[in-house]
VMD Tcl script that builds the backbone (N, CA, C; Angstrom):
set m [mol new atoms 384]
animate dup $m
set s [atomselect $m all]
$s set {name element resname resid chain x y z} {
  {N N UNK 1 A 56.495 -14.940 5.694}
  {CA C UNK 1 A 55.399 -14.552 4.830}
  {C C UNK 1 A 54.085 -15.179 5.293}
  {N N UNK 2 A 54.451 -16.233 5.737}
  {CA C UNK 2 A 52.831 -17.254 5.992}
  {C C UNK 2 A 51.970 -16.828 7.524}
  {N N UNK 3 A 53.044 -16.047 8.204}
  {CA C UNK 3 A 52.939 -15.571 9.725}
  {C C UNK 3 A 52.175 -14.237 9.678}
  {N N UNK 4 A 52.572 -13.301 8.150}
  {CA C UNK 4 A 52.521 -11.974 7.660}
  {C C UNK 4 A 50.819 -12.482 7.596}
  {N N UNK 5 A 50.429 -13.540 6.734}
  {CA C UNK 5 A 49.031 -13.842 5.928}
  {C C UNK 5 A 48.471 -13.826 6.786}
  {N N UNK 6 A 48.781 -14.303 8.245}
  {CA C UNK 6 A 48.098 -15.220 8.942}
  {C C UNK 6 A 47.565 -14.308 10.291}
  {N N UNK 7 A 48.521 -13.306 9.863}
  {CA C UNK 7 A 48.331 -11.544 10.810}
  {C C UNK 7 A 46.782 -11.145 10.280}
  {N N UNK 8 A 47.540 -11.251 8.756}
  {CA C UNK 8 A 46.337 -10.119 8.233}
  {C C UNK 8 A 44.657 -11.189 8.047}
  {N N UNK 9 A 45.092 -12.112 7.609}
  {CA C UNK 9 A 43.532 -13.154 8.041}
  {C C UNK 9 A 43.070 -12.852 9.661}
  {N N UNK 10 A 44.066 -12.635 10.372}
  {CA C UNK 10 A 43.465 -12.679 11.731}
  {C C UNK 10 A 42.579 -11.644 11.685}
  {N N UNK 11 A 43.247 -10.096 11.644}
  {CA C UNK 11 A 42.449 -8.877 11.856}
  {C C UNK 11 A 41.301 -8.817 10.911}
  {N N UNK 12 A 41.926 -9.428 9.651}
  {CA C UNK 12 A 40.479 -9.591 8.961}
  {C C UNK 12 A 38.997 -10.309 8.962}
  {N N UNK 13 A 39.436 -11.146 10.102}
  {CA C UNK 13 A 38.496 -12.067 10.863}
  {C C UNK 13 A 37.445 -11.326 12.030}
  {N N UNK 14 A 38.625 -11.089 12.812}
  {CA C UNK 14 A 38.104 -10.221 13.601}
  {C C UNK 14 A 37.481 -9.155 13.921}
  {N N UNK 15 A 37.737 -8.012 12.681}
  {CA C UNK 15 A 36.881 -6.741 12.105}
  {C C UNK 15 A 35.847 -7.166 11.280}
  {N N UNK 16 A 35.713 -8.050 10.176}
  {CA C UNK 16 A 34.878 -9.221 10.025}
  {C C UNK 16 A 33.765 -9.594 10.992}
  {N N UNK 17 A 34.042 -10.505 12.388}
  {CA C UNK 17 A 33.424 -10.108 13.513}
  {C C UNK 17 A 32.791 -8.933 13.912}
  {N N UNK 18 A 33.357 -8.224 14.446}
  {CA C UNK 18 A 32.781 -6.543 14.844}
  {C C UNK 18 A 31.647 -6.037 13.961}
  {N N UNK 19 A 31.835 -6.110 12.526}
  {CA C UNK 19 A 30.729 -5.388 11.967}
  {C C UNK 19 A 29.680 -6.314 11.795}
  {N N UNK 20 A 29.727 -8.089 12.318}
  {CA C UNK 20 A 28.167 -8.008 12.147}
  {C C UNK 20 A 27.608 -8.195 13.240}
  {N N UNK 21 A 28.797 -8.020 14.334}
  {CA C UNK 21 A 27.941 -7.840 15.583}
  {C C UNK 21 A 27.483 -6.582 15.493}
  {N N UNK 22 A 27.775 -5.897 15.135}
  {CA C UNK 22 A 27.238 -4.149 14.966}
  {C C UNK 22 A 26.487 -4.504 14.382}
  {N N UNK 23 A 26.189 -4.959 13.214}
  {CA C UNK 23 A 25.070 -5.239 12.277}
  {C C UNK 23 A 23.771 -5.467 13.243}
  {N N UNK 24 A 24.106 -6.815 13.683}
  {CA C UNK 24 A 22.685 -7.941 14.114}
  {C C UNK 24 A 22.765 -6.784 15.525}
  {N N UNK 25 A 23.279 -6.113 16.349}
  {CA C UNK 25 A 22.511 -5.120 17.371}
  {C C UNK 25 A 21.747 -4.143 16.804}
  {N N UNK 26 A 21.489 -3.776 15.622}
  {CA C UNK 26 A 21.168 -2.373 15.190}
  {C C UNK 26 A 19.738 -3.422 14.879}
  {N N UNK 27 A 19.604 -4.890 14.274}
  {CA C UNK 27 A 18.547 -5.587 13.987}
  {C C UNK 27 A 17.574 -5.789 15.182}
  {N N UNK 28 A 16.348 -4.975 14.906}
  {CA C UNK 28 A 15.600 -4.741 16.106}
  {C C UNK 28 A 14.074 -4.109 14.741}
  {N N UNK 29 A 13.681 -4.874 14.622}
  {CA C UNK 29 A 12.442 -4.751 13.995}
  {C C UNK 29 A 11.169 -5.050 13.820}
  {N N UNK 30 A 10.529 -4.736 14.453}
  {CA C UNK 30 A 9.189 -5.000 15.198}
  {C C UNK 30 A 8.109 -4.624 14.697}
  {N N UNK 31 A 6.730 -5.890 14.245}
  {CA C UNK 31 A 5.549 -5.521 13.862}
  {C C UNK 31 A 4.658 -5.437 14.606}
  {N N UNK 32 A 3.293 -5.045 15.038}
  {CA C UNK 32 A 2.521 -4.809 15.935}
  {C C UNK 32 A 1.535 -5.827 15.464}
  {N N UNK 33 A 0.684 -6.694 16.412}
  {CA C UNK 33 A -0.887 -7.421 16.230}
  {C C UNK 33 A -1.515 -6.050 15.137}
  {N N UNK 34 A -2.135 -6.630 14.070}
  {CA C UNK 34 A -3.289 -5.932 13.823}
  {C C UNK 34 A -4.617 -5.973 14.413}
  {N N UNK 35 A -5.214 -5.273 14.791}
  {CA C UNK 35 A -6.451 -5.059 15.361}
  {C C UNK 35 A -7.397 -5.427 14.962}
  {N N UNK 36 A -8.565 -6.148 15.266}
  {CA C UNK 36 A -10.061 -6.532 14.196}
  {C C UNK 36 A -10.364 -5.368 14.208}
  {N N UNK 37 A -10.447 -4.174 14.885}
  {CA C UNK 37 A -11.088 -3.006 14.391}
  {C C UNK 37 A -10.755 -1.960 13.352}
  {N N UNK 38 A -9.336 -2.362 13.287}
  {CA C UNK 38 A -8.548 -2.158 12.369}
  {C C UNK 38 A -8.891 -2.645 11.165}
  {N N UNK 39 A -8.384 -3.380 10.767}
  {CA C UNK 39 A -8.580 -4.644 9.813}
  {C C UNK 39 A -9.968 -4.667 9.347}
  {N N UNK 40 A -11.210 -4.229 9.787}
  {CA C UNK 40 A -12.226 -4.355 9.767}
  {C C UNK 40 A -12.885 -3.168 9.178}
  {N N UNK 41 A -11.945 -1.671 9.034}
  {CA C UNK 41 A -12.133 -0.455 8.529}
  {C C UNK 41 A -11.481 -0.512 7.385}
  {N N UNK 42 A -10.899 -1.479 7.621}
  {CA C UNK 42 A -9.617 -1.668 6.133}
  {C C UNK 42 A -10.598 -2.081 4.723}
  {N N UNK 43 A -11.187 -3.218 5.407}
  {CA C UNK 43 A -12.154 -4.192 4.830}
  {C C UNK 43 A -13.531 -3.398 4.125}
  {N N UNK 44 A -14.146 -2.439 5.037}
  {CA C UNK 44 A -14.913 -1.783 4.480}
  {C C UNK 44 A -14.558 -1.064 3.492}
  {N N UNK 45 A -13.489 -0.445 3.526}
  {CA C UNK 45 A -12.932 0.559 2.615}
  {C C UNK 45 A -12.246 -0.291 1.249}
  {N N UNK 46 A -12.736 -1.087 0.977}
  {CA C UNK 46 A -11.781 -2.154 0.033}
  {C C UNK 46 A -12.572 -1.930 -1.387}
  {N N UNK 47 A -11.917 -2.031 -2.323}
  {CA C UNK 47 A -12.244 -1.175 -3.256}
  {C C UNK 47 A -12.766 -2.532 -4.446}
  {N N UNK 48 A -13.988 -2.619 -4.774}
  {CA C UNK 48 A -14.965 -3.581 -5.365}
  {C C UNK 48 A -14.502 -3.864 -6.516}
  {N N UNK 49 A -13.714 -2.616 -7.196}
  {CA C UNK 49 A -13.792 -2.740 -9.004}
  {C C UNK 49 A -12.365 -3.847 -8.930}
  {N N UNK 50 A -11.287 -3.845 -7.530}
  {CA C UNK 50 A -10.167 -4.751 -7.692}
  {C C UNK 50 A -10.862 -6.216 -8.678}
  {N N UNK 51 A -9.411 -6.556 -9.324}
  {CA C UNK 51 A -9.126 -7.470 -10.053}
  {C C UNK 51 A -9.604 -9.141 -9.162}
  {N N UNK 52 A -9.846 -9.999 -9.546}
  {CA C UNK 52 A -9.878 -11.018 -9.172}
  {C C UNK 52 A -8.582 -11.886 -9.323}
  {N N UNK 53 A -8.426 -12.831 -8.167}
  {CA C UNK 53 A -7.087 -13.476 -8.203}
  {C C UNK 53 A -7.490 -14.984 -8.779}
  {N N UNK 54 A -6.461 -15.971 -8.492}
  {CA C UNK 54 A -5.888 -17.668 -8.580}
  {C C UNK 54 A -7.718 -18.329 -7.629}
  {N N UNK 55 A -7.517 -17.044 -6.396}
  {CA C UNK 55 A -8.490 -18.142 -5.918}
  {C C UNK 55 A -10.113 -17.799 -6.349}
  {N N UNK 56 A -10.514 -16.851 -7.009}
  {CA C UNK 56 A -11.812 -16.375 -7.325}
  {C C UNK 56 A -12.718 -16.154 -6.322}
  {N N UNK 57 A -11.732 -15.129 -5.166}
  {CA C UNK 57 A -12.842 -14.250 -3.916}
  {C C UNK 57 A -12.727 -13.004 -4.885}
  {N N UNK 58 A -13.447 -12.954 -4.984}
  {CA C UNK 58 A -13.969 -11.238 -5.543}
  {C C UNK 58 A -14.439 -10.351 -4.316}
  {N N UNK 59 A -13.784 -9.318 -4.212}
  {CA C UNK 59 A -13.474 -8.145 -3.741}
  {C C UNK 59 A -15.151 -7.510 -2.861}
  {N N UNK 60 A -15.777 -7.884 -3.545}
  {CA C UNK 60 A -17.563 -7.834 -3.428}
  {C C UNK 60 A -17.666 -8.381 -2.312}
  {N N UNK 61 A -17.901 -10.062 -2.559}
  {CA C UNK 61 A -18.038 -10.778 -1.291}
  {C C UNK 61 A -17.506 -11.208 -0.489}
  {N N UNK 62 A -15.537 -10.415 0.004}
  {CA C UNK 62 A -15.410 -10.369 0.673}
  {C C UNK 62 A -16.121 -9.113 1.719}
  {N N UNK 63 A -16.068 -8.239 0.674}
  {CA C UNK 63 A -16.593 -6.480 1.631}
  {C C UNK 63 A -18.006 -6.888 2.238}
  {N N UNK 64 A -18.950 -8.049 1.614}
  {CA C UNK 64 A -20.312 -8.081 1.857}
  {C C UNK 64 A -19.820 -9.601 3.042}
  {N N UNK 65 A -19.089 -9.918 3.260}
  {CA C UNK 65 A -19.313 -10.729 4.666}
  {C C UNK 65 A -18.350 -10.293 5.408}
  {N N UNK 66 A -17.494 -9.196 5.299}
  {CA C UNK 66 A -16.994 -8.595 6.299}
  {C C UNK 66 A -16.683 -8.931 7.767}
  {N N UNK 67 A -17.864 -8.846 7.962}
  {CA C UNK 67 A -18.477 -9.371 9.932}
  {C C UNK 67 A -17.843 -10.323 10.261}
  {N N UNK 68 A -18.126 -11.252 9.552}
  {CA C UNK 68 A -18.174 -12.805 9.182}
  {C C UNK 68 A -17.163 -12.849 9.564}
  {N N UNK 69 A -15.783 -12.805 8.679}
  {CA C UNK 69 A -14.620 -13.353 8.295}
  {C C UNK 69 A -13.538 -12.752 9.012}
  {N N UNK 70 A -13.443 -11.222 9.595}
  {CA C UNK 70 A -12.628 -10.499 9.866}
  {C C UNK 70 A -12.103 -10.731 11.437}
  {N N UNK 71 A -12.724 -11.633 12.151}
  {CA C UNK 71 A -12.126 -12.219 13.500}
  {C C UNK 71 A -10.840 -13.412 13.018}
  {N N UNK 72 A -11.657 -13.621 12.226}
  {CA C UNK 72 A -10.880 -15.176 11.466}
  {C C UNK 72 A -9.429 -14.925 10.599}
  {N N UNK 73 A -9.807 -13.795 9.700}
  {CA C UNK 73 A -8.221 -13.047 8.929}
  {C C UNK 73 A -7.765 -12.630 9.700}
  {N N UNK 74 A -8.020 -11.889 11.147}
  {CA C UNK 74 A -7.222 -10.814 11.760}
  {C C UNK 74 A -5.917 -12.072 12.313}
  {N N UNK 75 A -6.570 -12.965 12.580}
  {CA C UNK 75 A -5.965 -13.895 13.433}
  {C C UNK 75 A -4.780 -14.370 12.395}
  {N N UNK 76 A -5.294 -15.130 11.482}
  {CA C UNK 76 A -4.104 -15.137 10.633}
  {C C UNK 76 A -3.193 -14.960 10.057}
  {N N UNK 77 A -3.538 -13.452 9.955}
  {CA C UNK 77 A -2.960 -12.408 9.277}
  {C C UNK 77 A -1.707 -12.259 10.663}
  {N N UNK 78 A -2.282 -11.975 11.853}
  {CA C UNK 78 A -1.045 -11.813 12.976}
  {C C UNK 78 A -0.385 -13.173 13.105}
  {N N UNK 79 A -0.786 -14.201 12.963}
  {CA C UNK 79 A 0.008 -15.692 13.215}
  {C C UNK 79 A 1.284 -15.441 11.946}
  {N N UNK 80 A 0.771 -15.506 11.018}
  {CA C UNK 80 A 1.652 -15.280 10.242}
  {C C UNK 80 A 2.743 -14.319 10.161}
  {N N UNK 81 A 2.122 -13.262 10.749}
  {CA C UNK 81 A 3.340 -12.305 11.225}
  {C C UNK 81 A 4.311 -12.290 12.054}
  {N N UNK 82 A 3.682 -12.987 13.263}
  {CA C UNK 82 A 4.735 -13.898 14.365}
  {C C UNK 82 A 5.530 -14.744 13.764}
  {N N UNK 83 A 5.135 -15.834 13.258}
  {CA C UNK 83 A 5.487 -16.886 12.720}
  {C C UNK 83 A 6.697 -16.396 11.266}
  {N N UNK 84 A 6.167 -15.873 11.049}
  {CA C UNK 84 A 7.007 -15.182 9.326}
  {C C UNK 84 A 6.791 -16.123 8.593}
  {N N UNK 85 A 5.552 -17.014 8.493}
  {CA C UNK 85 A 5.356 -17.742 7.249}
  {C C UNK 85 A 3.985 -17.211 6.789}
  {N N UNK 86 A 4.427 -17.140 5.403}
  {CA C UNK 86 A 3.155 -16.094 4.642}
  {C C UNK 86 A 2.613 -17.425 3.998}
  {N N UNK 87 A 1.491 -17.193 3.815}
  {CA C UNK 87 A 0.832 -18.610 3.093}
  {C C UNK 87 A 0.837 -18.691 1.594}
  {N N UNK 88 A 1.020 -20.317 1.220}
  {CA C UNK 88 A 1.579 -20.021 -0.140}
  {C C UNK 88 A 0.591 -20.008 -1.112}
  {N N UNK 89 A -0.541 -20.248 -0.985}
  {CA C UNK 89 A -1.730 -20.023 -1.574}
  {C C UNK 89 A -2.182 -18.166 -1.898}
  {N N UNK 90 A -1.182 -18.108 -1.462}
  {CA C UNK 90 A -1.422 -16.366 -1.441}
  {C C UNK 90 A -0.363 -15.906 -2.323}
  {N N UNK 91 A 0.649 -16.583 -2.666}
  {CA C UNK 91 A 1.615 -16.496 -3.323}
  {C C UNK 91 A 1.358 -16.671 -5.081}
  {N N UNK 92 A 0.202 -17.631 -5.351}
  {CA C UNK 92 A 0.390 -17.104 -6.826}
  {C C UNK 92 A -0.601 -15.922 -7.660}
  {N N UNK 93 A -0.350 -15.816 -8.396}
  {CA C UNK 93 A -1.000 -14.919 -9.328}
  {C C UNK 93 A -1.175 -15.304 -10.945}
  {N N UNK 94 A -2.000 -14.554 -11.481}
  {CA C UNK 94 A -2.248 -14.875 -12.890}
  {C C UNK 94 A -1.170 -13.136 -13.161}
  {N N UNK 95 A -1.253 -12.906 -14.177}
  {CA C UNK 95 A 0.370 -12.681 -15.237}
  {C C UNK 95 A -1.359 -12.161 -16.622}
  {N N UNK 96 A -1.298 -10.770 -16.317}
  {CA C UNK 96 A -2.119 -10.295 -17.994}
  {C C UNK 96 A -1.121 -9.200 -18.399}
  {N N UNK 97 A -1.003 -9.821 -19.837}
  {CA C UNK 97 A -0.289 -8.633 -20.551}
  {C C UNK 97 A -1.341 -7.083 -20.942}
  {N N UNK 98 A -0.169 -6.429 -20.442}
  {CA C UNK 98 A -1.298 -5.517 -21.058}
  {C C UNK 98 A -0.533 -4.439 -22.451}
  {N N UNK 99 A -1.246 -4.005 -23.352}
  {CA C UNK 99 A -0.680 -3.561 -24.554}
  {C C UNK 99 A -0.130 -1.864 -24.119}
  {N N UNK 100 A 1.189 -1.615 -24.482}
  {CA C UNK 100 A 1.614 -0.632 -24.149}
  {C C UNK 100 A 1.665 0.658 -25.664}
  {N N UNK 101 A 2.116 -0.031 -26.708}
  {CA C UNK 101 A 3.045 0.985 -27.975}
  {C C UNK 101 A 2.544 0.098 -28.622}
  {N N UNK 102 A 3.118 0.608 -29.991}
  {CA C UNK 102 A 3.071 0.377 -31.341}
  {C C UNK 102 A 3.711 -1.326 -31.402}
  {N N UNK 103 A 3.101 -1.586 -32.677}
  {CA C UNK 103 A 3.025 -3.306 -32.927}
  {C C UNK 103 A 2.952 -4.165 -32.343}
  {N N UNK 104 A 1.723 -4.573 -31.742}
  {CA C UNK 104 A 1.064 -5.625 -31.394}
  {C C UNK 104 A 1.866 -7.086 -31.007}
  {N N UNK 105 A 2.633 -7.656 -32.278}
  {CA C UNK 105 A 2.845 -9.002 -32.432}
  {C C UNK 105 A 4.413 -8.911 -31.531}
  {N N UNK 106 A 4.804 -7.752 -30.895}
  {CA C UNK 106 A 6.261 -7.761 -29.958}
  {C C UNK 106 A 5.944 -7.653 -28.880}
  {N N UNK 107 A 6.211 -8.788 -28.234}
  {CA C UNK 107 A 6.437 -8.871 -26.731}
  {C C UNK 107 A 6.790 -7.603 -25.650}
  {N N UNK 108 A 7.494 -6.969 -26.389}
  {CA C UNK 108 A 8.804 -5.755 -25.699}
  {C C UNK 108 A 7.260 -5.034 -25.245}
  {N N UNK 109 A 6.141 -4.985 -26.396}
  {CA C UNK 109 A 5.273 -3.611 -26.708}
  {C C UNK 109 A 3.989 -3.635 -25.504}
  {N N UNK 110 A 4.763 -4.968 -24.600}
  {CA C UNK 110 A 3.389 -5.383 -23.617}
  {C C UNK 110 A 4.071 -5.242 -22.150}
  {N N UNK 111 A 3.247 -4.624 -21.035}
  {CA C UNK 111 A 3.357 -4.673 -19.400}
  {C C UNK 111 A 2.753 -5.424 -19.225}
  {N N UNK 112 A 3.628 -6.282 -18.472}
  {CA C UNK 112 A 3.025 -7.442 -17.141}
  {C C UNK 112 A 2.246 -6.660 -16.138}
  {N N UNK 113 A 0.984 -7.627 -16.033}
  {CA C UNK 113 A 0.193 -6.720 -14.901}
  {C C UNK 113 A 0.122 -7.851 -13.980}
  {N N UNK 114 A 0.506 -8.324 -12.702}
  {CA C UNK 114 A -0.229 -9.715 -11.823}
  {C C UNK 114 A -1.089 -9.418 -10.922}
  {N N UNK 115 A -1.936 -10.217 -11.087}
  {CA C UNK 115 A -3.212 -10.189 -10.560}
  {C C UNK 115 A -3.024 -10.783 -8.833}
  {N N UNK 116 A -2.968 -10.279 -7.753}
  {CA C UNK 116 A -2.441 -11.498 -6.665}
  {C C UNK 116 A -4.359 -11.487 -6.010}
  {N N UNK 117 A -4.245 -12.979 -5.670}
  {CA C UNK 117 A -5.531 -12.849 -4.358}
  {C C UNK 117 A -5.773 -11.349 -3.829}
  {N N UNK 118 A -6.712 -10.990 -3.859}
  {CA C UNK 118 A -7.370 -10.298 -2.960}
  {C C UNK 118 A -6.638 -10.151 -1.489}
  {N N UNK 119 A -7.150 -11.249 -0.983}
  {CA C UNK 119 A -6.643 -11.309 0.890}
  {C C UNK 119 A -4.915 -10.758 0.686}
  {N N UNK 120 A -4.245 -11.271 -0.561}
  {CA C UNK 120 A -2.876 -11.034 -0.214}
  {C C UNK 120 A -2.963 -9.633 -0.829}
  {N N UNK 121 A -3.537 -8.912 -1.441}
  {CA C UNK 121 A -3.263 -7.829 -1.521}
  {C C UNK 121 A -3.835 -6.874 -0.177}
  {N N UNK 122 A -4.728 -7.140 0.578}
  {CA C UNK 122 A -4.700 -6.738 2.046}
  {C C UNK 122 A -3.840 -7.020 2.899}
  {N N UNK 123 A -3.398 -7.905 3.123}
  {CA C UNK 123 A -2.242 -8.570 4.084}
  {C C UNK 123 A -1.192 -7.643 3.594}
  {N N UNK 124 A -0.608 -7.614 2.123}
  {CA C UNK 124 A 0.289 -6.152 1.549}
  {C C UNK 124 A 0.294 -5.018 2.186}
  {N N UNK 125 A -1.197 -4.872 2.551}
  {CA C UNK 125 A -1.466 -3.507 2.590}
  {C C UNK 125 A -2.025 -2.897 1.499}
  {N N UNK 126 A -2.098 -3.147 0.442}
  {CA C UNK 126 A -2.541 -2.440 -0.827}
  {C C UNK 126 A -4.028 -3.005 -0.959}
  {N N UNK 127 A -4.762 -2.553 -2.579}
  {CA C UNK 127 A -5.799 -2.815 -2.579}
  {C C UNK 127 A -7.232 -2.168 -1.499}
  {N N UNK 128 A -6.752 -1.673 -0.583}
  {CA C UNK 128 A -7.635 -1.370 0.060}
  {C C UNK 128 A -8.114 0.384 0.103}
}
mol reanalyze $m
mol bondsrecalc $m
mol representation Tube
mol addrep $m
């Protein structure tokens, strides 16, 4: 019986094996540098009325120094992408309820809206 277990642990080990070597070959996923010229059309096109985040860049004066800043994000923005560490300052947000239905004083009757930084809602992709 223990020879029987010790069959079936084997093959189960071993097919076990196989599929995540199949797995991790099929893992092939690749981001590209973003471009300052890129990044820089993004920026223009960034939409003023957005929400303000944790750090209080408003959407305004990033679009109005543009020039300025966009050699400096592009760079970061790709380090971080190499790297795969997203910065954690970009990570929080403020949390507004917003009123959905009927009666006020229930929690249930409210959507979470989060507010994230600005820059991290570009780095997303969104916001812009």
């Amino acid at each position: 019986m223990v020879e029987k277990q010790s069959k079936i642990a084997n093959a189960f080990e071993s097919e076990n094996n196989r599929s995540t070597q199949k797995i991790k070959s099929k893992e092939h996923f690749h981001f590209s540098d973003i471009s300052i010229s890129s990044f820089s059309m993004h920026l223009r096109k960034l939409n003023v009325t957005n929400a303000t985040g944790m750090d209080d860049v408003t959407a305004i004066i990033l679009k109005m120094i543009s020039s300025l800043i966009v050699p400096s994000l592009t760079f970061i923005f790709n380090i971080s992408i190499r790297t795969a560490i997203y910065i954690d300052k970009w990570k929080f947000f403020r949390v507004i309820p917003i009123y959905q239905s009927v009666g006020k004083r229930k929690c249930e009757n409210y959507w979470p809206i989060l507010i994230l930084p600005i820059i991290a809602k570009i780095f997303e992709g969104g916001g812009l």
